[in-house]
matplotlib code that plots the C-alpha trace (Angstrom):
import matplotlib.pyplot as plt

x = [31.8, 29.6, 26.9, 23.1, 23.1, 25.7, 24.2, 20.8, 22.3, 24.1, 20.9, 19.5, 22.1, 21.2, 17.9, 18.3, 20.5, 17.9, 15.5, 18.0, 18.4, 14.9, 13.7, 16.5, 17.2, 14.9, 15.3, 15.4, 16.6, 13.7, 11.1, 10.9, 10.7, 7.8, 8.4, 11.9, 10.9, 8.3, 10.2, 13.2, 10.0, 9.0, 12.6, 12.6, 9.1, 10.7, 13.8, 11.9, 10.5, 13.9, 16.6, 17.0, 18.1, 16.6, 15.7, 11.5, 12.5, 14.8, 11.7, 9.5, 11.5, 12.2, 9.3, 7.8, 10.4, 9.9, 5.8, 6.6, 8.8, 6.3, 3.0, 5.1, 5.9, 2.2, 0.8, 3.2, 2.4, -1.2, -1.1, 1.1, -1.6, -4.5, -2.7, -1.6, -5.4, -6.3, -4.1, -4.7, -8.6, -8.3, -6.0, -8.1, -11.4, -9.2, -8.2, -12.0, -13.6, -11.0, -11.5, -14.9, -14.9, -13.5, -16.6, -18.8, -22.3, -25.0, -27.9, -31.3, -31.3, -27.6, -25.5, -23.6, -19.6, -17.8, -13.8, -12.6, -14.5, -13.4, -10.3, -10.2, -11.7, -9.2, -6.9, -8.4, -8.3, -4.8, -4.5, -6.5, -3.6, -0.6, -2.3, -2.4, 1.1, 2.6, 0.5, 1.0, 3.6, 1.1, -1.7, -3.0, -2.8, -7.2, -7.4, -5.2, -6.9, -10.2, -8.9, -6.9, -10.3, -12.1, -9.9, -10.0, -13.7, -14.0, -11.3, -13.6, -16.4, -14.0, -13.0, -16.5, -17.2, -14.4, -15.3, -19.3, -17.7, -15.5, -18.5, -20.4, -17.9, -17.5, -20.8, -21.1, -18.2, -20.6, -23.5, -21.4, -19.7, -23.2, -24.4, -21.6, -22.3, -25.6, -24.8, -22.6, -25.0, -27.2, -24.7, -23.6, -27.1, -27.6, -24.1, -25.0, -28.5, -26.9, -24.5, -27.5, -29.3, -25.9, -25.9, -29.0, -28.4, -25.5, -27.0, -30.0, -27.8, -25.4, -28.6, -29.6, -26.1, -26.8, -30.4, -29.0, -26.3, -28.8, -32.1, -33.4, -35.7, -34.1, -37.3, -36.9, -33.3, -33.7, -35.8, -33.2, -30.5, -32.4, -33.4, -29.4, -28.5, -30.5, -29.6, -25.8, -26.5, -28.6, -25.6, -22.9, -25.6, -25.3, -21.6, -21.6, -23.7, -21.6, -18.5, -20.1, -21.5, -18.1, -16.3, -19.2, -18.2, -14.2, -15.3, -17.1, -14.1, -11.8, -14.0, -14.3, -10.1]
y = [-3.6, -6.7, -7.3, -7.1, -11.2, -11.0, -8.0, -9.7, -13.0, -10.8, -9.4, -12.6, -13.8, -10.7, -11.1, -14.9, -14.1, -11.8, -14.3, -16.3, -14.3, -13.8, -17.0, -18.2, -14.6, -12.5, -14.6, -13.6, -17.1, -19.7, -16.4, -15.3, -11.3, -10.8, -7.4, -7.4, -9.7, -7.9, -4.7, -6.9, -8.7, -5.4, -4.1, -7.2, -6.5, -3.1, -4.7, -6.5, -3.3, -1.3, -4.1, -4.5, -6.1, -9.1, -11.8, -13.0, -16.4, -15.4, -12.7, -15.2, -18.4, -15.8, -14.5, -17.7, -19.0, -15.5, -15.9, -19.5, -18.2, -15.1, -17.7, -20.2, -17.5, -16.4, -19.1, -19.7, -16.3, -16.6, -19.8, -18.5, -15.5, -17.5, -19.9, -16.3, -15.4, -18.3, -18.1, -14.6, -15.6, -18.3, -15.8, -13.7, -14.9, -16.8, -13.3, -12.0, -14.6, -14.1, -10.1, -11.2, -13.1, -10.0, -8.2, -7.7, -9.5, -6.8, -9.7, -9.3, -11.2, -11.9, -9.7, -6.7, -7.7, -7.3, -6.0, -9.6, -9.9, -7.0, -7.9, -11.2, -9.5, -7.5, -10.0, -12.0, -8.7, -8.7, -11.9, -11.6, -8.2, -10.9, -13.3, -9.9, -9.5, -12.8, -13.3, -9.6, -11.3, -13.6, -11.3, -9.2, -5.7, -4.6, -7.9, -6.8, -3.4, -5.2, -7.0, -4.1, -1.8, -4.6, -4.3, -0.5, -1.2, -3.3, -1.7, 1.5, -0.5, -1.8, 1.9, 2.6, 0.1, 0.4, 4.0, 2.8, 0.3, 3.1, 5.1, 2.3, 1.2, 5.1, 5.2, 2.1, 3.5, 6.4, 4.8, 2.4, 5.3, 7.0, 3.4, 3.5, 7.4, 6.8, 3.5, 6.0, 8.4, 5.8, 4.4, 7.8, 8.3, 4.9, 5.5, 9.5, 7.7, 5.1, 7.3, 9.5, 6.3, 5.2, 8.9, 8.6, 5.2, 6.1, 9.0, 7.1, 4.5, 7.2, 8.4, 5.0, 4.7, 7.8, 6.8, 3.5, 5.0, 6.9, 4.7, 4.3, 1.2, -1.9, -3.1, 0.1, -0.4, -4.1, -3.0, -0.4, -2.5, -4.8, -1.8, -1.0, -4.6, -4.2, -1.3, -2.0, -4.9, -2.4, -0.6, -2.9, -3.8, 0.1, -0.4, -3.4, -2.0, 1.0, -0.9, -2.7, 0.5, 1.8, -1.1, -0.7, 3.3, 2.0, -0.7, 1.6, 4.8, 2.0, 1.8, 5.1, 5.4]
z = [-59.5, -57.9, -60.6, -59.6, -59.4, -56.7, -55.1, -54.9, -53.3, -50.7, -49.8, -49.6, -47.1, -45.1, -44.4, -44.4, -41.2, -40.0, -40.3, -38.5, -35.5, -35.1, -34.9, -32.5, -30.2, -28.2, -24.9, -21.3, -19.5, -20.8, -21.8, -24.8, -25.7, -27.1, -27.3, -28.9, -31.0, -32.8, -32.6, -35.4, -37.6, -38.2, -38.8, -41.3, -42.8, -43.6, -45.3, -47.7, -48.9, -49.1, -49.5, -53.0, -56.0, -54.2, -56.8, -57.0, -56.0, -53.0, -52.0, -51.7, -50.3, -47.5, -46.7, -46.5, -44.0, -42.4, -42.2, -40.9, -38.2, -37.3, -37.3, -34.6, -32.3, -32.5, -32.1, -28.7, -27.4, -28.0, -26.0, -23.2, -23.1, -22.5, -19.8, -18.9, -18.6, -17.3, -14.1, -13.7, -13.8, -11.1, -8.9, -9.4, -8.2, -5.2, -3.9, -4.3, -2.6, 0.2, 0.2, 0.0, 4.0, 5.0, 4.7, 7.9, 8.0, 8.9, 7.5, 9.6, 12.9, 13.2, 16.0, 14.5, 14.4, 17.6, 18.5, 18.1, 14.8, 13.3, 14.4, 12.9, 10.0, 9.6, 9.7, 6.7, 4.5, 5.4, 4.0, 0.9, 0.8, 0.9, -1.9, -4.2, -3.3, -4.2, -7.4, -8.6, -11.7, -12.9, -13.0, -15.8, -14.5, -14.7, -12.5, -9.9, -10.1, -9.7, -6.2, -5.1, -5.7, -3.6, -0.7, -0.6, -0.5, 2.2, 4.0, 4.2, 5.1, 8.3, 8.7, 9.6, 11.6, 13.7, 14.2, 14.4, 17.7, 19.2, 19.5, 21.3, 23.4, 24.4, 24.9, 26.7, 29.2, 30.1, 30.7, 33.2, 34.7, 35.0, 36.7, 39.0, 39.9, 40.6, 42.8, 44.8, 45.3, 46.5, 48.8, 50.1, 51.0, 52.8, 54.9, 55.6, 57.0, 58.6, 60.2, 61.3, 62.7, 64.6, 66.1, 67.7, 68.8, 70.4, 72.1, 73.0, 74.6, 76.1, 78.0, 79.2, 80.6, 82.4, 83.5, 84.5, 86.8, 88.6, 88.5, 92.4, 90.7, 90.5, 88.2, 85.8, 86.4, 84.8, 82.1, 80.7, 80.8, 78.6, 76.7, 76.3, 75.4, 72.7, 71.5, 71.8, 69.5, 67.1, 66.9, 66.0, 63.4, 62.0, 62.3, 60.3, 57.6, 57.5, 56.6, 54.1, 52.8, 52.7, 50.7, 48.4, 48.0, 48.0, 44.9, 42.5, 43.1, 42.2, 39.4, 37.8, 38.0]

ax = plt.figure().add_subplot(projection="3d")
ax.plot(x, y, z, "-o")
ax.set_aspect("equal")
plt.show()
């Protein structure tokens, strides 16, 4: 039977190795497992309690090397958190000040954003999306919330716009189609009055031909043709305008396709 003297120095060596292995394990590549390393101190904490004969001496030389071990580790996470922190801080006000440019400016006096704003806009929000990405690992999870919140924010705030412009531009296309309409109408009413006035030119002018052919007086006679000279060149006038009336009707269908 091993006596309690050798029972309490195999104890010892137990938790010695313990100790041991939690100092030097707990590693993923060059990072240390903060997690898994806590979870075996407290499994060691526990052993003190229950592992016994365990001589005063060897109880306290232990526990001692134990704290030391427990303090360092601390102390290294602790520091790791704050540069931790500190990163996440700086990422994080980098991604808000970006989110931030994304916003449209409605200040007093300035023109309301445009298609190619917004679009550029939305371009920079995009961005500001990316920089969230990439940093996500090195970012304490209520700071990523606060720049992901942001980005829903202003993303709403572009989602109105955008529907804000599509109802002006709509808007906009009416009122030019109604401009064009109403240019039509008053081009339809120049041509049908101009066709009107062409009409009775040409009828006037068909009766002076008539008058002319059977005119007795060579003064009268003289006079008409004159008269029809004129009026020939009245009409080609008409004519003229009528064409350009016309291209003007062809330019503003061409329009409202």
């Amino acid at each position: 039977m091993p006596t309690t003297v050798e029972e309490s120095k195999k104890n010892a060596k137990v938790i010695d190795s313990e100790i041991q292995a939690l100092k030097s394990g707990h590693w993923h590549f060059f990072n240390r497992v903060y997690k898994d390393f806590w979870a075996h101190a407290r499994e060691i904490s526990e052993m003190f309690k229950t592992l016994k004969p365990l001589r005063k001496e060897d109880r306290e030389r232990l526990w001692d090397r134990f704290s030391s071990v427990c303090e360092e580790v601390k102390r290294k996470q602790n520091s790791e958190h704050e540069n931790l922190k500190t990163k996440s801080e700086q990422h994080r006000n980098s991604i808000l000040s970006k989110i931030e440019s994304a916003r449209p400016c409605t200040l007093f006096g300035l023109d309301p954003p445009d298609v190619d704003e917004m679009k550029a806009l939305g371009q920079i929000l995009r961005d500001a999306g990316r920089m969230l990405s990439d940093h996500k690992t090195e970012m304490y999870g209520e700071h990523k919330q606060e720049c992901f919140s942001r980005i829903q924010e202003i993303r709403k705030i572009h989602d109105i716009w955008w529907e804000h412009l599509k109802r002006h531009r709509a808007q906009r296309h009416q009122d030019f189609q109604a401009r064009v309409r109403a240019n039509m109408d008053r081009n339809y009413e120049r041509h049908r009055k101009a066709t009107q006035a062409l009409e009775s030119c040409r009828r006037h002018a068909d009766k002076l031909r008539d008058d002319i052919a059977s005119a007795w007086n060579d003064d009268w006679r003289d006079k008409a043709e004159g008269w029809l000279s004129d009026l020939e060149d009245k009409i080609r006038d008409i004519e003229k305008s009528i064409e350009r009336i016309e291209d003007w009707i062809r330019e503003d269908e061409e329009k409202l396709k």
